[in-house]
C-alpha positions in Angstrom: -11.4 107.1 79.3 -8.9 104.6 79.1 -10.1 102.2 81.4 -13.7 102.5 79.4 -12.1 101.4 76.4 -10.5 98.4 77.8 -13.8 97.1 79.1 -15.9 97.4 76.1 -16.6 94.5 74.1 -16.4 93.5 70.3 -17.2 90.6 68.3 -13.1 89.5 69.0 -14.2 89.3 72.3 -17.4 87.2 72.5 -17.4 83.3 72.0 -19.8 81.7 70.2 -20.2 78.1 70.4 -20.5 77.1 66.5 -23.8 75.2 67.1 -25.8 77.8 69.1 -27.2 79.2 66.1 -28.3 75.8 64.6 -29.6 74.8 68.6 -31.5 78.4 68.6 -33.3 77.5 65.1 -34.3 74.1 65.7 -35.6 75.3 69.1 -37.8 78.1 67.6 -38.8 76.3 64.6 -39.8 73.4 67.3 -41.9 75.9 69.6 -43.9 77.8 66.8 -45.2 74.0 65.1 -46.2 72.9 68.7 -47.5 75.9 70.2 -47.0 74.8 73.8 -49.5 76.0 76.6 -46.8 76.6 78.8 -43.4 77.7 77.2 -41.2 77.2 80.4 -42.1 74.3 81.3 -42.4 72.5 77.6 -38.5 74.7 77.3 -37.6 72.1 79.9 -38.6 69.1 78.9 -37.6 69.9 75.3 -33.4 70.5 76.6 -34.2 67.3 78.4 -35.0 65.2 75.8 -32.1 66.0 73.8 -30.0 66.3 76.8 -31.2 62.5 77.5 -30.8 61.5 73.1 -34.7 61.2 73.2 -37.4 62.6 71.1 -38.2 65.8 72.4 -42.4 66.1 72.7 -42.3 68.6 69.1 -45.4 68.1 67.0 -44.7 67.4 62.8 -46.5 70.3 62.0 -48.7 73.3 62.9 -52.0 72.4 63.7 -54.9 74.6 63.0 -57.8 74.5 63.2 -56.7 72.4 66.9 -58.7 69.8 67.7 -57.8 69.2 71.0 -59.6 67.9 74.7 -60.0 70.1 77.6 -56.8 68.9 79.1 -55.1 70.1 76.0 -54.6 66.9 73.8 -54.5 67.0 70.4 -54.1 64.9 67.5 -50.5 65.5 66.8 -49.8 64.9 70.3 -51.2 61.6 70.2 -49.2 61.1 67.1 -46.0 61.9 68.8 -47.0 60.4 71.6 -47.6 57.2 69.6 -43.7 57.2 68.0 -42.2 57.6 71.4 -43.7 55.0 73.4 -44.4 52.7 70.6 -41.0 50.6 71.7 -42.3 49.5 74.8 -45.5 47.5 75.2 -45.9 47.7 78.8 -45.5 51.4 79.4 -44.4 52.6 83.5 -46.5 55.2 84.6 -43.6 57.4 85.5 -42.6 57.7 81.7 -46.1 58.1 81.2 -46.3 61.1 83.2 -42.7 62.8 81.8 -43.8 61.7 78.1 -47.1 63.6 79.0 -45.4 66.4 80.9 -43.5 67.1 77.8 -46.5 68.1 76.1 -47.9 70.6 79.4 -51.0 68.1 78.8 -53.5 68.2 81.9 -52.8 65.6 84.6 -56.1 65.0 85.4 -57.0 64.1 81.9 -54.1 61.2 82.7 -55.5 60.3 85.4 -59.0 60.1 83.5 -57.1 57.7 80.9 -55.6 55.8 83.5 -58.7 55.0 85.1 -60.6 53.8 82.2 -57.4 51.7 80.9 -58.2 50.3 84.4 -54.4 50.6 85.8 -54.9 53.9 88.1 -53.8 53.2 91.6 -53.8 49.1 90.7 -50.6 48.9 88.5 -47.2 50.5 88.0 -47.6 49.8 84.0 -50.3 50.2 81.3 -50.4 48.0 77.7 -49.5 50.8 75.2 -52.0 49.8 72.9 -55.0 50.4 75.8 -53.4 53.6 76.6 -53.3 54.8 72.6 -56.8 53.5 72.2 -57.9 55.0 74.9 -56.5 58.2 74.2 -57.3 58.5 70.5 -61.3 58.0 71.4 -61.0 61.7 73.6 -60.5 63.4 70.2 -63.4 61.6 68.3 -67.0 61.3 68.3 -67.7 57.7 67.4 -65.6 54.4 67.6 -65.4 53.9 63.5 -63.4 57.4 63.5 -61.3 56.3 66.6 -60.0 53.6 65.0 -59.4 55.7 61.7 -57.6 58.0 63.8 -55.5 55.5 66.1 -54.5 54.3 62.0 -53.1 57.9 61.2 -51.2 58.0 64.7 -49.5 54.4 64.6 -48.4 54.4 60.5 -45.1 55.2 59.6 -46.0 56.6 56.4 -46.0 60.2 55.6 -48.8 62.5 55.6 -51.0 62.3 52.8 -50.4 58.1 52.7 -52.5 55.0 53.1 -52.1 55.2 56.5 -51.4 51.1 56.7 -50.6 49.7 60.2 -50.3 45.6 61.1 -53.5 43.8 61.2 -52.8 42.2 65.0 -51.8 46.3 66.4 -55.3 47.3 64.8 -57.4 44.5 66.2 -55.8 44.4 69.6 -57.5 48.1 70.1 -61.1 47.4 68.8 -61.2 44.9 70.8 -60.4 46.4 73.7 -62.4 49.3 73.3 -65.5 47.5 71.8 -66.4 45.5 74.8 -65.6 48.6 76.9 -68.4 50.9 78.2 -68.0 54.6 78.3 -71.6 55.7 77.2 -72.0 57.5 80.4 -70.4 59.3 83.2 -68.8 57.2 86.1 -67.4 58.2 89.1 -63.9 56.3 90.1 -62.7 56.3 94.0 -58.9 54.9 93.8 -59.3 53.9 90.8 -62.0 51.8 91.0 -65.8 52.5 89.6 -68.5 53.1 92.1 -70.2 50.1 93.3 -67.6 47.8 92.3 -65.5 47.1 95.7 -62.1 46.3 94.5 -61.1 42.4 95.1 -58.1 43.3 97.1 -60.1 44.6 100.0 -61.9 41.2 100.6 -58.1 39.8 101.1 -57.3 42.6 103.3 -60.0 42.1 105.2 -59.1 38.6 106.1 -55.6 39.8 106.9 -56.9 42.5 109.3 -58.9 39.5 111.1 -55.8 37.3 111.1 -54.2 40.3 112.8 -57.0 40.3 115.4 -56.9 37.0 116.4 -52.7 37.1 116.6 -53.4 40.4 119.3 -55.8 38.2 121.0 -53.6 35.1 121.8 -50.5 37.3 122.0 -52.7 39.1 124.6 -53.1 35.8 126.9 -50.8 35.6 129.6 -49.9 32.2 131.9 -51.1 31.9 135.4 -49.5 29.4 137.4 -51.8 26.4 138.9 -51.0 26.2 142.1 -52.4 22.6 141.9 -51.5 20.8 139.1 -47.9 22.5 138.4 -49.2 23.5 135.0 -49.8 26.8 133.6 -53.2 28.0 132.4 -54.1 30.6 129.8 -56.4 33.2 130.6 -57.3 36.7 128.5 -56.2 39.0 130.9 -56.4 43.2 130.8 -55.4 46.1 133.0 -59.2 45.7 134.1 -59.5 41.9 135.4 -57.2 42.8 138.4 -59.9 42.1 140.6 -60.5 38.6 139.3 -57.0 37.6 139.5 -56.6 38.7 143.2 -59.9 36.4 144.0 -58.6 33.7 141.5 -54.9 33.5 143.0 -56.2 33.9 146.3 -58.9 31.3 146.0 -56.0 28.7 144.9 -53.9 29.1 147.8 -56.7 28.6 150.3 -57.4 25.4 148.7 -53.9 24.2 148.0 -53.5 25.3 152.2 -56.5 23.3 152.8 -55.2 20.1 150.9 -52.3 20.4 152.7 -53.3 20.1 156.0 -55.5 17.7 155.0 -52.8 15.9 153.8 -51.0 15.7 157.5 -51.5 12.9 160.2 -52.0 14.6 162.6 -56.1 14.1 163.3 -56.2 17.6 165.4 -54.5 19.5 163.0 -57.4 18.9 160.4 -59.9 20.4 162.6 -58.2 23.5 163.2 -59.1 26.3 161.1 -57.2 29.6 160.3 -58.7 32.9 162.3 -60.5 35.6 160.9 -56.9 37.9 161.5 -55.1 35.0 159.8 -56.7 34.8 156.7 -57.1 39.0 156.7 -53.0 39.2 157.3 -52.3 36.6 154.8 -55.2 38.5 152.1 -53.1 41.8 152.8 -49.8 40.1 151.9 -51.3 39.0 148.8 -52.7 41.5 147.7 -49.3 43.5 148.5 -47.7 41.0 146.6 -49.6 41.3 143.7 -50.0 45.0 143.5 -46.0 45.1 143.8 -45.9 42.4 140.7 -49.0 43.4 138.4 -46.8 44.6 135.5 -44.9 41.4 135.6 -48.4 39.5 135.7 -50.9 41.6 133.5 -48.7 43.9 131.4 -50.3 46.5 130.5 -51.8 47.0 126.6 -51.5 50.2 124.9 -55.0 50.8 124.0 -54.5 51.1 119.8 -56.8 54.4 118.5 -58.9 53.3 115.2 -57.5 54.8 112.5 -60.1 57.2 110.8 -60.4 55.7 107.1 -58.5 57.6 104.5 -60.4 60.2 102.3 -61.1 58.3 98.9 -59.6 60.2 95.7 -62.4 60.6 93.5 -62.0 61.1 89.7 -64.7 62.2 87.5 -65.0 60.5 84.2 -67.3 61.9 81.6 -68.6 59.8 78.2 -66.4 59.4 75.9 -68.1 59.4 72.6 -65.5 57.8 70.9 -65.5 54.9 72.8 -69.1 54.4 73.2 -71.0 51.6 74.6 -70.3 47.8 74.9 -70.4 46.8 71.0 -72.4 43.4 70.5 -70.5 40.2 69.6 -72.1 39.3 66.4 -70.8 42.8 65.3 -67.3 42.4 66.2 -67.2 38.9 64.9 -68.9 40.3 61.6 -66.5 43.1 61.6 -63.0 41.2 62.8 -64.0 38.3 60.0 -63.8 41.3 57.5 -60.4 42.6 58.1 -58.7 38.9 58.0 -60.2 38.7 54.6 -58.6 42.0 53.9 -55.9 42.0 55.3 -54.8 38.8 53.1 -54.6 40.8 49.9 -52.6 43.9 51.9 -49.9 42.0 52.8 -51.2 42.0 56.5 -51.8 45.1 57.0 -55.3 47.5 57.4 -56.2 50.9 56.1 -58.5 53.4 57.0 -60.1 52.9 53.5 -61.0 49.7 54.5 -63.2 51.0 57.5 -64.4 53.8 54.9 -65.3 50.9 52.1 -69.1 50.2 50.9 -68.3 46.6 51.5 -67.5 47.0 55.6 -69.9 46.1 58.4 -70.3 48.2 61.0 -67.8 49.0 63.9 -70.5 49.7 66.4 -74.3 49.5 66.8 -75.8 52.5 64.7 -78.5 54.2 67.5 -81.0 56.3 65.4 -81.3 59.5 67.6 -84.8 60.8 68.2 -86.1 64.1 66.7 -88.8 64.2 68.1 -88.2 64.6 71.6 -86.1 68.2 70.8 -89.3 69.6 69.1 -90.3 72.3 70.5 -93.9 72.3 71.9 -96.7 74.5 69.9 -97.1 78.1 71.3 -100.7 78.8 71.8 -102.1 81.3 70.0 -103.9 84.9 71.5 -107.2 85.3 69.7 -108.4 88.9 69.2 -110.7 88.6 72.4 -107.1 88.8 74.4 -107.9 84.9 75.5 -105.7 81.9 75.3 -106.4 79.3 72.3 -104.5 76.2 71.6 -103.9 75.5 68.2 -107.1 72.6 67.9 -109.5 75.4 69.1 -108.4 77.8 67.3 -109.0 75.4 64.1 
């Protein structure tokens, strides 16, 4: 019993550090107003961030109902997102992905981003203004209520405010997404839209050619000319053995011959070499050179094709918010407006500007038609069990 004793534990005992509790709160309060998808992981990222003296990735409030994307982004995300990025105006795609991460958003719905601000697999950095226009239009339906939206996510006014950000911030974005088409679904291999071959590859192709062309004259090897004293280039593989055994051997007969033609002596000109002669000194030649052919033909390492890398293929659906290409008489209509504004609100714009009587329209209004959802008229069974359409039946 003793020893039982001395091992229990009482409040003497235990340490507690004097800021666990006040750690413990802030970190439930912070999990219940963001309701993360995955509690680990967003556990992490939240330690790190305070670990690191950054914003942690907590949402201002609850949100409910959530309007969120498939990949889980929501509107206070954005607005978050918005505060902790906003210092930098060239954002790397590593804190990107960590700022996203924080959040246990869906990487693919990055990815998706990415590729419509044009940056995925091309740059190391996106404009943080693309990448918050972008991202506002996922949670809309139209582009006037993107740009209302991207207003509630870049003001530093509290809830409930005018919502006021600086006129340049605000036309920066409509800009960029008005003359930007996402009306329909596109397909994007490396980050690049079907059909459109990226300019790099033109380049690359030109360097793979330069290439060529260096194997081919690194490829030609000197062959001495037995004549001149000079050295001649020929392309030469493990296969043209044949040609330079006849080629070699060819200019030593005639360099012999122009020798002894060469000599005084009038009989020696006449005599020829025998049959055995020229077979002996063929075989000695041919010994010679089969003794020497890695010296004179080195051999070339026959370079396999390498098959063509599997393209990565990201699927980008419409983006309502973003919409089609926006004419330019209504942006200049439109911008025009908000200068005019803007002058009497100390540079700034508000989303009751966009929601005013007075301003012209963000987009181009396309009426929808009813008429193609009607459904077509039932035909009616007359009391003789036969088939009438409507007309007969009249």
């Amino acid at each position: 019993m003793p020893e039982l004793v001395e091992q229990m534990y009482c409040s003497q005992q235990i340490v507690i550090p004097p800021k666990y509790p006040y750690i413990l709160k802030r970190y439930c309060k912070a999990a219940i107003k963001t309701q993360p998808y995955d509690l680990l992981r967003w556990s992490f990222e939240y330690f790190r961030a305070l670990a690191e003296h950054r914003p942690p990735p907590v949402k201002l409030r609850l949100e409910y109902p959530i309007y969120s994307t498939e990949g889980g982004l929501t509107r206070g995300c954005l607005k978050v997102l918005a505060h902790q990025l906003y210092v930098m105006k060239e954002i790397p795609t590593s804190v990107l992905k960590q700022a996203w991460q924080g959040f246990c958003l869906d990487r693919i719905e990055l990815r998706r981003i990415l590729c419509l601000c044009e940056v995925y697999m091309r740059e190391e950095s996106v404009p943080f203004f693309h990448f918050l226009a972008v991202a506002g239009g996922m949670l809309t339906k139209c582009l006037t209520h993107t740009m209302i939206l991207l207003c509630e996510a870049l003001t530093k006014e509290p809830d409930g405010g005018s919502a006021a950000i600086p006129v340049d911030e605000f036309l920066t974005m409509y800009r960029y997404l008005a003359v930007m088409d996402a009306s329909k679904d596109v397909k994007y291999l490396n980050g690049y839209r079907e059909g459109a071959a990226p300019p790099e590859e033109v380049a690359e192709e030109e360097s793979t050619k330069s290439d060529r062309k260096l194997k081919e004259m690194s490829s030609l090897r000197m062959v001495p000319d037995m004549d001149k004293g000079m050295v001649a280039g020929r392309q030469m593989s493990t296969t043209s053995g044949e040609f330079i055994v006849q080629t070699i051997e060819k200019e030593i007969m005639d360099y012999i011959d122009e020798q002894i033609a060469i000599l005084p002596d009038p009989d020696l000109k006449k005599k020829k070499a025998k049959p055995e002669e020229k077979l002996m000194i063929r075989d000695i030649l041919e010994q010679f050179i089969d003794d020497n052919m890695d010296i004179i033909v080195p051999e070339i390492e026959e370079v396999e094709e390498e098959e063509e890398p599997i393209p990565e293929i990201t699927m980008v659906y419409a983006v309502p918010g973003i919409g089609g290409t926006v004419d330019a008489e209504i942006i200049d209509d439109f911008v025009e407006y908000i200068k005019e504004v803007c002058k009497v609100q100390a540079g700034t714009v508000m989303p009751r500007n966009i929601r005013h009587f007075l301003c012209p329209p963000l987009e181009k209004y396309i009426e929808p038609d009813y008429s193609a959802n009607d459904p077509p008229p039932k035909e009616e069974v007359a009391t003789d069990s036969k088939p009438t359409s409507p007309k007969s039946a009249m």
